[in-house]
N, CA, C and O atoms as a Maestro MAE file, in Angstrom:
{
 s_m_m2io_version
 :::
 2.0.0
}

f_m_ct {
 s_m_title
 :::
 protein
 m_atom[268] {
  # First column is atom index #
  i_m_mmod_type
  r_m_x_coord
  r_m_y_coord
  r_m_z_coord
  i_m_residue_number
  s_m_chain_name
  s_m_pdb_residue_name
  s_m_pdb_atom_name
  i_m_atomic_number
  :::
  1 25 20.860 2.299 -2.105 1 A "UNK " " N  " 7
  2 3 22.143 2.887 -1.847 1 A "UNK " " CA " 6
  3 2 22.709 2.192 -0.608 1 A "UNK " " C  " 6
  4 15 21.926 1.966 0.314 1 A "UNK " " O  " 8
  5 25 24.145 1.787 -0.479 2 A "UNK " " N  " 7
  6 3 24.809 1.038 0.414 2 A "UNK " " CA " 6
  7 2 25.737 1.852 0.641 2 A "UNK " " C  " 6
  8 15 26.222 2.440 -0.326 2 A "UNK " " O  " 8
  9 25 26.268 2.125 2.043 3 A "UNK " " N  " 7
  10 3 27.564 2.127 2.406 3 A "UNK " " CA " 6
  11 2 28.835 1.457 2.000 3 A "UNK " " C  " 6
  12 15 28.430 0.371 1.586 3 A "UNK " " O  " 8
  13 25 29.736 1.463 1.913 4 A "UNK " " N  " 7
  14 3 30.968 0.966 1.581 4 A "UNK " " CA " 6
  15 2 31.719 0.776 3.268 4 A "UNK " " C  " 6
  16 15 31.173 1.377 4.194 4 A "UNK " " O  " 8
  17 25 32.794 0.036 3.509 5 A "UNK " " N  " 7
  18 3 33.696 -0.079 4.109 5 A "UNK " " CA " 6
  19 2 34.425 1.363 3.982 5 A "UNK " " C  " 6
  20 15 35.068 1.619 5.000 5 A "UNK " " O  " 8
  21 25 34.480 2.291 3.062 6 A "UNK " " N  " 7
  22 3 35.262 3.323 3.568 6 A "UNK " " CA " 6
  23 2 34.552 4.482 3.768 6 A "UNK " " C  " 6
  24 15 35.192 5.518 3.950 6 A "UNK " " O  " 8
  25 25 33.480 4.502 3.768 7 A "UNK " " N  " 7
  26 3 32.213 5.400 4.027 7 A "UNK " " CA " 6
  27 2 32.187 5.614 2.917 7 A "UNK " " C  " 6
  28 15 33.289 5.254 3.330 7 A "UNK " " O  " 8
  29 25 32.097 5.855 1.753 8 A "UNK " " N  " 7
  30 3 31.736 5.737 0.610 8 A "UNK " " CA " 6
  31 2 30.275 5.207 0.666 8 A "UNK " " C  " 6
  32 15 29.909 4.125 1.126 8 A "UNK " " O  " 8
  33 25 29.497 6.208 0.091 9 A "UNK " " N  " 7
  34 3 28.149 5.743 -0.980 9 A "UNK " " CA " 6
  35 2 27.909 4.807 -2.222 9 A "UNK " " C  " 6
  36 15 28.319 5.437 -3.197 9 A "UNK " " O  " 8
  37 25 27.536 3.860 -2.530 10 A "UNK " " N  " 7
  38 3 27.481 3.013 -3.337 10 A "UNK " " CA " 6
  39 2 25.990 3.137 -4.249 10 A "UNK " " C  " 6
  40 15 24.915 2.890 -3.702 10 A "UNK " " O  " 8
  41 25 26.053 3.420 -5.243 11 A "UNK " " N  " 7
  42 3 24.285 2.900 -6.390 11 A "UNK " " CA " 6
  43 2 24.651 1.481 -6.483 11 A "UNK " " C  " 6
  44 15 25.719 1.016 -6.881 11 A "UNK " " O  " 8
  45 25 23.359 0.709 -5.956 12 A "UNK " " N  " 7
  46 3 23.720 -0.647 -6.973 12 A "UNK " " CA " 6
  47 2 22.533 -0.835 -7.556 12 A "UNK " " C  " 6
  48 15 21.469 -0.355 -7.164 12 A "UNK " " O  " 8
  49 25 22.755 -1.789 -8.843 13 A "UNK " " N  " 7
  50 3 21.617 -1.429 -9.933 13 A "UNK " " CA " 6
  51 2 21.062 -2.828 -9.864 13 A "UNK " " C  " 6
  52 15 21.578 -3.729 -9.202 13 A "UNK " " O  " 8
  53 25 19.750 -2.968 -10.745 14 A "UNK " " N  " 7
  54 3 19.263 -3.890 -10.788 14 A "UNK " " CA " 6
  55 2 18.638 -4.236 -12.132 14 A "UNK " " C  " 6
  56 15 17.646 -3.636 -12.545 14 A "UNK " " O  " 8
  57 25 19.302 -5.327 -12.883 15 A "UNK " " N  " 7
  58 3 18.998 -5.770 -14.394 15 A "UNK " " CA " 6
  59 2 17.903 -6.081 -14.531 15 A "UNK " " C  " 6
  60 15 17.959 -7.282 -14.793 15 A "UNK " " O  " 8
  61 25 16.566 -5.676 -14.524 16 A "UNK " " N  " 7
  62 3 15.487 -5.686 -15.217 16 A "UNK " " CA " 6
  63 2 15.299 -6.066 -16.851 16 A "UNK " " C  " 6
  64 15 15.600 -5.349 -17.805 16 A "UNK " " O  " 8
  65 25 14.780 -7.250 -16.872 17 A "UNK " " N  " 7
  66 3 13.980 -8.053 -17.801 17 A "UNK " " CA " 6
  67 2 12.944 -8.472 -18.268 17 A "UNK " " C  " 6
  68 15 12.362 -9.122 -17.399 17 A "UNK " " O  " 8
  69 25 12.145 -8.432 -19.620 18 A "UNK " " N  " 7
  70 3 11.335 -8.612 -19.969 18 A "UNK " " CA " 6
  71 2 10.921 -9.972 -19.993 18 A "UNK " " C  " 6
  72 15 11.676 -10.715 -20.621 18 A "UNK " " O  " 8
  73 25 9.788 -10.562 -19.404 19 A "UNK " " N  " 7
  74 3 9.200 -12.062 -19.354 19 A "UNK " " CA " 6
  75 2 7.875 -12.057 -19.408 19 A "UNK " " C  " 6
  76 15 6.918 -11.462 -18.913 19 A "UNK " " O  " 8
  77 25 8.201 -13.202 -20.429 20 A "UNK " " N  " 7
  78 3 6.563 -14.120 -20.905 20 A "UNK " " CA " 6
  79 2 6.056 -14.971 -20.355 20 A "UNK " " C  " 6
  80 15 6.802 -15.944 -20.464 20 A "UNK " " O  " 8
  81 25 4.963 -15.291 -19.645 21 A "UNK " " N  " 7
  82 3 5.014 -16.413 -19.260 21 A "UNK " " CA " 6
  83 2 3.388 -16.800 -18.635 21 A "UNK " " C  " 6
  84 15 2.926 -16.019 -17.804 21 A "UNK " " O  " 8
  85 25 2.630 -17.901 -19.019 22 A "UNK " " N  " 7
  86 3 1.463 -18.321 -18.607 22 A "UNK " " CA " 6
  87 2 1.555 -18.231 -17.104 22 A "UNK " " C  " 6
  88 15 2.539 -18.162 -16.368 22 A "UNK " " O  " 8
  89 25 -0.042 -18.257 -16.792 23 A "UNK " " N  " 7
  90 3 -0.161 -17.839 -15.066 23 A "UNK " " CA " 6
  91 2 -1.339 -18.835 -15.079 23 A "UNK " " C  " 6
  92 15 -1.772 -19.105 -16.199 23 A "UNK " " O  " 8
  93 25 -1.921 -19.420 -14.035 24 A "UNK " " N  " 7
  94 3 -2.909 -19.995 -13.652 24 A "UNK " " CA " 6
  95 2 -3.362 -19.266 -12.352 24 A "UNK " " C  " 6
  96 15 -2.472 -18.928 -11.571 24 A "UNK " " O  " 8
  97 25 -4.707 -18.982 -12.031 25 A "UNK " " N  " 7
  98 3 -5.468 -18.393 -10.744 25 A "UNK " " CA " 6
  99 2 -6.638 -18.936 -10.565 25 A "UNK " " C  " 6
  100 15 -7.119 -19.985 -10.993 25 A "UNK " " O  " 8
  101 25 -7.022 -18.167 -9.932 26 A "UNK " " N  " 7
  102 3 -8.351 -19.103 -9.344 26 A "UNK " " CA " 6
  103 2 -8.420 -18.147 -8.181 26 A "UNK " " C  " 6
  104 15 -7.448 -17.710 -7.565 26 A "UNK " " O  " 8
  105 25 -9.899 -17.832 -7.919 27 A "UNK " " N  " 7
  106 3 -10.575 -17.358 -6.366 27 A "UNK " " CA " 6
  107 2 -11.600 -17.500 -6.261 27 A "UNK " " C  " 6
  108 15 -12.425 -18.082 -6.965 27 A "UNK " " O  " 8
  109 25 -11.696 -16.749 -4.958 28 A "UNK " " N  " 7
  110 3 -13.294 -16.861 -4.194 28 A "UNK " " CA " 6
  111 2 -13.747 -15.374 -3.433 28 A "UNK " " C  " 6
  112 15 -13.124 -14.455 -2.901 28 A "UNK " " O  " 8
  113 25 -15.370 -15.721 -3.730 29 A "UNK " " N  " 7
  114 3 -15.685 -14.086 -2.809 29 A "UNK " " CA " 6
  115 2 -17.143 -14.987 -2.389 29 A "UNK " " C  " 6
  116 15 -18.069 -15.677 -2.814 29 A "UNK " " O  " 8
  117 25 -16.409 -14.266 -1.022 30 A "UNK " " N  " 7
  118 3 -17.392 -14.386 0.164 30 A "UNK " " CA " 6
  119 2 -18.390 -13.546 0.487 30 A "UNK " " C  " 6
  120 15 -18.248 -12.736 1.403 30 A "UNK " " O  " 8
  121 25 -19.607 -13.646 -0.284 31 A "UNK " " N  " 7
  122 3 -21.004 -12.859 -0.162 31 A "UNK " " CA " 6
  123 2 -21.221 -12.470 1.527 31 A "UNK " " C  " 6
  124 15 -21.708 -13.260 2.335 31 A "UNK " " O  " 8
  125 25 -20.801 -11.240 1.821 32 A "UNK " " N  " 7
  126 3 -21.489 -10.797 3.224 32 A "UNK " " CA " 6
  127 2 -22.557 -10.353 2.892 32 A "UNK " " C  " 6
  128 15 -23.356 -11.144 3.395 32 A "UNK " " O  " 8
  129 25 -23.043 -9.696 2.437 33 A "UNK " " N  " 7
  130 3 -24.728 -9.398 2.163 33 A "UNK " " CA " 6
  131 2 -24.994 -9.417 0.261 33 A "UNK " " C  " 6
  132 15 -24.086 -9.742 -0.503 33 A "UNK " " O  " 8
  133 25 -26.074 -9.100 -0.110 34 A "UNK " " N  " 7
  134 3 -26.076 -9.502 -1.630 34 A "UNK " " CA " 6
  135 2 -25.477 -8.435 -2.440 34 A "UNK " " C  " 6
  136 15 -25.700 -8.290 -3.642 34 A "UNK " " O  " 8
  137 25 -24.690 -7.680 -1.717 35 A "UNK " " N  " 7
  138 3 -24.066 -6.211 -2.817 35 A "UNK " " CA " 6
  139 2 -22.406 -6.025 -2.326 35 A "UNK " " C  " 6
  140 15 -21.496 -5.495 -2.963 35 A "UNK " " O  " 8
  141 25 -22.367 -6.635 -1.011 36 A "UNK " " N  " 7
  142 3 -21.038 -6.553 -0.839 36 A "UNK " " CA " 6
  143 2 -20.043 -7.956 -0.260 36 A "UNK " " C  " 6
  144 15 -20.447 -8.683 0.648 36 A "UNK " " O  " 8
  145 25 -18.987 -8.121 -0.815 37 A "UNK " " N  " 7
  146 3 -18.370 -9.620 -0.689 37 A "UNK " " CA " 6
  147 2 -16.713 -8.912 -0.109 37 A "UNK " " C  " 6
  148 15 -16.231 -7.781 -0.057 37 A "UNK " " O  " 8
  149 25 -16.184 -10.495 0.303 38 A "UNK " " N  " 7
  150 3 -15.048 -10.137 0.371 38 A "UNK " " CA " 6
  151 2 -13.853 -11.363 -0.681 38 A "UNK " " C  " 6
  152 15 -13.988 -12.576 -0.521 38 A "UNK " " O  " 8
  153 25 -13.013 -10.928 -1.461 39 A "UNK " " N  " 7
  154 3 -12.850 -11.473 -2.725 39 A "UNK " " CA " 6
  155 2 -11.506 -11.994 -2.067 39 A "UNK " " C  " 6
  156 15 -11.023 -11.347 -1.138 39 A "UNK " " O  " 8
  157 25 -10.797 -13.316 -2.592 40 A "UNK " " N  " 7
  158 3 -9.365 -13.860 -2.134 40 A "UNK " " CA " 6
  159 2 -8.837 -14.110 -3.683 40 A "UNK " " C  " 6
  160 15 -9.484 -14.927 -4.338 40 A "UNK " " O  " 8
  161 25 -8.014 -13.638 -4.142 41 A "UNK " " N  " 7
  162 3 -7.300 -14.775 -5.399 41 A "UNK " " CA " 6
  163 2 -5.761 -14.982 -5.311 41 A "UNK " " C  " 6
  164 15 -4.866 -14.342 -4.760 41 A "UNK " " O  " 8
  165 25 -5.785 -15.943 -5.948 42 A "UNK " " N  " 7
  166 3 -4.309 -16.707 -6.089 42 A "UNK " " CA " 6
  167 2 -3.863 -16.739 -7.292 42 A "UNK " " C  " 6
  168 15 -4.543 -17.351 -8.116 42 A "UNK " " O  " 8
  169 25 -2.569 -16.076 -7.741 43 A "UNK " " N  " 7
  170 3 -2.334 -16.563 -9.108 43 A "UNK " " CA " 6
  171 2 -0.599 -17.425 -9.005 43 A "UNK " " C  " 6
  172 15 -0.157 -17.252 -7.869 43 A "UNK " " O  " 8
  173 25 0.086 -18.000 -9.623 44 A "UNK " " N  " 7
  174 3 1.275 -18.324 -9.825 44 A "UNK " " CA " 6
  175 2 1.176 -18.621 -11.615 44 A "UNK " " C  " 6
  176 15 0.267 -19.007 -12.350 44 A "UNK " " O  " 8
  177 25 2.531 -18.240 -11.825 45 A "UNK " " N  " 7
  178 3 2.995 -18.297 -12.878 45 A "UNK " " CA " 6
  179 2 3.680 -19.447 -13.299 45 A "UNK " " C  " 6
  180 15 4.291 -20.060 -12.424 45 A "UNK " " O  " 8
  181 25 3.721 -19.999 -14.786 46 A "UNK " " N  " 7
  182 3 3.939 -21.521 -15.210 46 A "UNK " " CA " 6
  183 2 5.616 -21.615 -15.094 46 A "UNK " " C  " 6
  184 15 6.148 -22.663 -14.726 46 A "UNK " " O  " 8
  185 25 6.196 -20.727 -15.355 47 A "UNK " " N  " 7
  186 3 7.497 -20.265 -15.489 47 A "UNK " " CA " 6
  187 2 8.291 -20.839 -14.138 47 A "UNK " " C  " 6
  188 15 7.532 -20.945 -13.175 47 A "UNK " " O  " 8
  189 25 9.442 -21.165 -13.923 48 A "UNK " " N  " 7
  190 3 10.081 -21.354 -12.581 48 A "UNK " " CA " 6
  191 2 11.330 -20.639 -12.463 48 A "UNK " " C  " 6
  192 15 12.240 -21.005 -11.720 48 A "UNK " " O  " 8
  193 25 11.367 -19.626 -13.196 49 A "UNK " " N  " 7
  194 3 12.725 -18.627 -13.064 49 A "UNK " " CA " 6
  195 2 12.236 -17.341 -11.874 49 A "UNK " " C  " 6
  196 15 12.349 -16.154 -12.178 49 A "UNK " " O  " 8
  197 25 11.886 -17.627 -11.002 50 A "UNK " " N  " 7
  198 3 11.645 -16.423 -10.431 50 A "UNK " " CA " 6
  199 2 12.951 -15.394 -10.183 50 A "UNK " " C  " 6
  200 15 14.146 -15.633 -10.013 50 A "UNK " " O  " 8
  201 25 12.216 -14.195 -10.238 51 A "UNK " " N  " 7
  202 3 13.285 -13.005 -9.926 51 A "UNK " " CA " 6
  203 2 12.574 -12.183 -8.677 51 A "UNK " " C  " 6
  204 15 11.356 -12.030 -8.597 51 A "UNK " " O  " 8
  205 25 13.279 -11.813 -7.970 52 A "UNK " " N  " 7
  206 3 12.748 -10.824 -6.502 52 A "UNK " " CA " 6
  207 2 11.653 -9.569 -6.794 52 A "UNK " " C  " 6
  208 15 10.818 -9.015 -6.079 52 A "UNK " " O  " 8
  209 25 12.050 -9.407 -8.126 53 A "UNK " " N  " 7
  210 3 10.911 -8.314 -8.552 53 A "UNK " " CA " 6
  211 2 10.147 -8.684 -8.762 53 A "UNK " " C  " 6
  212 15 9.171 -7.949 -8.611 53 A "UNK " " O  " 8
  213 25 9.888 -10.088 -9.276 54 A "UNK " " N  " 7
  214 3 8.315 -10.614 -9.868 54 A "UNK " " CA " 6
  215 2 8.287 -11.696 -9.523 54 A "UNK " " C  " 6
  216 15 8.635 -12.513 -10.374 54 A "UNK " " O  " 8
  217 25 7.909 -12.189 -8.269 55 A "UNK " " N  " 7
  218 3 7.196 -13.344 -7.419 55 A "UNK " " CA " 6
  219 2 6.553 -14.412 -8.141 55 A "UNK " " C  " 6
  220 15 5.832 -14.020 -9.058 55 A "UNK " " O  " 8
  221 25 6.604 -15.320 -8.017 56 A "UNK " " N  " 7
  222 3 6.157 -16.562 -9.059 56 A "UNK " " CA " 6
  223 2 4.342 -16.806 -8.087 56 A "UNK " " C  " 6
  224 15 3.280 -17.104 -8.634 56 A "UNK " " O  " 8
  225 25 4.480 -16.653 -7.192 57 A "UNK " " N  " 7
  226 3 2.993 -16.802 -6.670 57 A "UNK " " CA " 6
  227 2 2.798 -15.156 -5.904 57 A "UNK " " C  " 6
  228 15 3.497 -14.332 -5.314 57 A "UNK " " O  " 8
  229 25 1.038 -15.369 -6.465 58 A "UNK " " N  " 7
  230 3 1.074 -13.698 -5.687 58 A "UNK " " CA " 6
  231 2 -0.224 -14.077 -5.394 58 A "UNK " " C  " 6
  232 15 -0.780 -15.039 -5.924 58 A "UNK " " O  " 8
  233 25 -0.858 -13.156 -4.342 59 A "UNK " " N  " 7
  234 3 -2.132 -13.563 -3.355 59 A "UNK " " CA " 6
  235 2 -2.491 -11.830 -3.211 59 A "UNK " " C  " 6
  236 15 -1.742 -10.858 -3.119 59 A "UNK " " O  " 8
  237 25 -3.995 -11.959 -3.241 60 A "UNK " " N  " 7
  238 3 -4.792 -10.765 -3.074 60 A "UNK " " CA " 6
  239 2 -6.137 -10.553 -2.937 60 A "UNK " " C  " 6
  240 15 -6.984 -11.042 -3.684 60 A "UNK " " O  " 8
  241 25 -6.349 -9.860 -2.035 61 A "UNK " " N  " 7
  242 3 -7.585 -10.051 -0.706 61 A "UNK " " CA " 6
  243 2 -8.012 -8.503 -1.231 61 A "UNK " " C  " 6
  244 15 -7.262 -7.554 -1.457 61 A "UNK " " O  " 8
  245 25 -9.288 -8.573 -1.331 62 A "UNK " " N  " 7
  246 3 -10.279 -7.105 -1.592 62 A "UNK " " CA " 6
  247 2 -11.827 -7.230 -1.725 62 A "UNK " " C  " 6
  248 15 -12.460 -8.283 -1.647 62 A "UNK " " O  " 8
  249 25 -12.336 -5.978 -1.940 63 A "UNK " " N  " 7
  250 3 -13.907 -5.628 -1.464 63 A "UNK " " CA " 6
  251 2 -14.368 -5.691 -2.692 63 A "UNK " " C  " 6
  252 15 -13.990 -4.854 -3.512 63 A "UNK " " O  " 8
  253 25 -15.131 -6.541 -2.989 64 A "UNK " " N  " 7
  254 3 -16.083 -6.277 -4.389 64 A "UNK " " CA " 6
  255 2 -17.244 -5.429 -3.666 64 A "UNK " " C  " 6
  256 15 -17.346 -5.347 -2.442 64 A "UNK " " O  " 8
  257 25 -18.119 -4.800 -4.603 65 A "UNK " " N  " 7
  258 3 -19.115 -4.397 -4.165 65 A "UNK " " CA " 6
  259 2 -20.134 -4.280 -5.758 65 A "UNK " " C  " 6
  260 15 -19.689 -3.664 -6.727 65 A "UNK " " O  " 8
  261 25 -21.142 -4.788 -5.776 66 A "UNK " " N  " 7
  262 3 -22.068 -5.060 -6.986 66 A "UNK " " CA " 6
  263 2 -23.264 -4.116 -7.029 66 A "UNK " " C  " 6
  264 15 -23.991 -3.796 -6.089 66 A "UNK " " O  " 8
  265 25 -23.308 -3.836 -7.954 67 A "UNK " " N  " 7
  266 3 -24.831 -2.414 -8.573 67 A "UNK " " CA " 6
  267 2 -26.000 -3.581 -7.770 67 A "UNK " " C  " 6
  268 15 -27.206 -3.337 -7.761 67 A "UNK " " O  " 8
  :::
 }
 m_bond[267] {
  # First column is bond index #
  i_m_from
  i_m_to
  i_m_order
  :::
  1 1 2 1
  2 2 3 1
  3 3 4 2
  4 3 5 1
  5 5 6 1
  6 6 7 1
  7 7 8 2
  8 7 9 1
  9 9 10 1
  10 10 11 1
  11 11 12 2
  12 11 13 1
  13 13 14 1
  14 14 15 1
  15 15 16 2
  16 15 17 1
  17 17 18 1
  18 18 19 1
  19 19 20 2
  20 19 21 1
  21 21 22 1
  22 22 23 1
  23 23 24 2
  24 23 25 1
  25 25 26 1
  26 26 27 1
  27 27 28 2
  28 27 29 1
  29 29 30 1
  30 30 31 1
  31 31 32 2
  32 31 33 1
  33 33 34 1
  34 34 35 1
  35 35 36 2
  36 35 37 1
  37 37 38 1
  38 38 39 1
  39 39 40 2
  40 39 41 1
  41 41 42 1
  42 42 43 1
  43 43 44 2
  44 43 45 1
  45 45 46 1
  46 46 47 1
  47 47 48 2
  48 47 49 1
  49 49 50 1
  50 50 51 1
  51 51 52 2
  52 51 53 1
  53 53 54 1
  54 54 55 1
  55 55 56 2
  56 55 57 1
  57 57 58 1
  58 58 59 1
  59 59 60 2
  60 59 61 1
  61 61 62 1
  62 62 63 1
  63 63 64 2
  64 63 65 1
  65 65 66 1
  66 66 67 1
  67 67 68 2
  68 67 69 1
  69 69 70 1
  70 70 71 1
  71 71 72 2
  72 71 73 1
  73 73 74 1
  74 74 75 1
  75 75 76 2
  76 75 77 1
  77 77 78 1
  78 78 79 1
  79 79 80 2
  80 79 81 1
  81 81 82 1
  82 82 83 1
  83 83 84 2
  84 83 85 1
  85 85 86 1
  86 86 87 1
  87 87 88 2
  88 87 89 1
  89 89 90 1
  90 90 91 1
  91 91 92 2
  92 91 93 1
  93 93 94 1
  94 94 95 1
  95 95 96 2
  96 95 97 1
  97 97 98 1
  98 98 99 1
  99 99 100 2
  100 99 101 1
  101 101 102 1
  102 102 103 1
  103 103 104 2
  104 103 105 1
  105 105 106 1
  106 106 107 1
  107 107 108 2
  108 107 109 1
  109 109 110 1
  110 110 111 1
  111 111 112 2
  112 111 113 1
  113 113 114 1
  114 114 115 1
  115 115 116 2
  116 115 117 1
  117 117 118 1
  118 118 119 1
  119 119 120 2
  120 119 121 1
  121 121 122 1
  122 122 123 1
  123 123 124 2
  124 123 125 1
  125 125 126 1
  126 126 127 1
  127 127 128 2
  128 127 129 1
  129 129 130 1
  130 130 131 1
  131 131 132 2
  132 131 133 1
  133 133 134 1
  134 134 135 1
  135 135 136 2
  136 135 137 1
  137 137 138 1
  138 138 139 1
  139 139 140 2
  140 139 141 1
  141 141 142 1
  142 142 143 1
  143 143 144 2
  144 143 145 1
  145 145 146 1
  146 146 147 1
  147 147 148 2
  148 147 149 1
  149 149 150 1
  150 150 151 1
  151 151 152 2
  152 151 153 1
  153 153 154 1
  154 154 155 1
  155 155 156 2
  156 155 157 1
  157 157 158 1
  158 158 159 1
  159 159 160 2
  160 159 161 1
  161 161 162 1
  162 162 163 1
  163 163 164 2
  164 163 165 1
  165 165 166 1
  166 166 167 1
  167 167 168 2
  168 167 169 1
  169 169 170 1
  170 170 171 1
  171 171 172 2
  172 171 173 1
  173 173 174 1
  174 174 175 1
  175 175 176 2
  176 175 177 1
  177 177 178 1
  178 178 179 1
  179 179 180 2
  180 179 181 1
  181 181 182 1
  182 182 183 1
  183 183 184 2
  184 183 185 1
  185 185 186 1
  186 186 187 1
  187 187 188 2
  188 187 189 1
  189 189 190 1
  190 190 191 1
  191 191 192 2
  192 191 193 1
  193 193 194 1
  194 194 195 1
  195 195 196 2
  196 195 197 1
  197 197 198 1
  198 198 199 1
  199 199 200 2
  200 199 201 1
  201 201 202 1
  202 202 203 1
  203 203 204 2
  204 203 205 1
  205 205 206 1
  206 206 207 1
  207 207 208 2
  208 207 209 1
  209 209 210 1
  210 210 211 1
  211 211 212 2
  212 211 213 1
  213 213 214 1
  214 214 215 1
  215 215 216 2
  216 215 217 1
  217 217 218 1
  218 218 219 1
  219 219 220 2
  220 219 221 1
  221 221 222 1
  222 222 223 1
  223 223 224 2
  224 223 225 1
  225 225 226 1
  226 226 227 1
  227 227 228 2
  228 227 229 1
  229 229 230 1
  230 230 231 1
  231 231 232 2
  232 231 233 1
  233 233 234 1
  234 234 235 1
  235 235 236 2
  236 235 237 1
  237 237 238 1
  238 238 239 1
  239 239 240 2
  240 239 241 1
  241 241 242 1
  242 242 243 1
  243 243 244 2
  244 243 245 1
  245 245 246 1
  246 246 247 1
  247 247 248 2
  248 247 249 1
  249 249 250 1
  250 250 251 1
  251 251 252 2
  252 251 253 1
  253 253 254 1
  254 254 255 1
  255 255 256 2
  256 255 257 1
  257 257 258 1
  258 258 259 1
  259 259 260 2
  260 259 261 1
  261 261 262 1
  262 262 263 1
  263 263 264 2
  264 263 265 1
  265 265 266 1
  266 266 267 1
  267 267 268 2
  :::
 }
}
């Protein structure tokens, strides 16, 4: 929601679209002891239309932990 120049409230919308598109990734996890790691991955998508909602490269850092 935006202000207007006359104080007026504004909705502005956002055209959401459906897309297909191959991804390539790849990561790594860093064994701190033999049951618990810390995991990095990278993915980007083959596509080059990016839109603000769906990032053409995305990155993500987390805890594996193994039985």
């Amino acid at each position: 929601m935006t202000e207007g120049f006359d104080g007026v409230f504004r909705v502005e919308s956002t055209r959401y679209q459906d897309r297909t598109s191959a991804e390539v990734n790849g990561g790594v996890i860093f064994r701190i002891t033999p049951h618990v790691g810390l995991q990095i991955d990278g993915k980007r998508l083959l596509r080059s239309d990016g839109v603000n909602y769906d990032p053409i490269n995305k990155v993500s850092v987390g805890v594996s932990w193994r039985f």
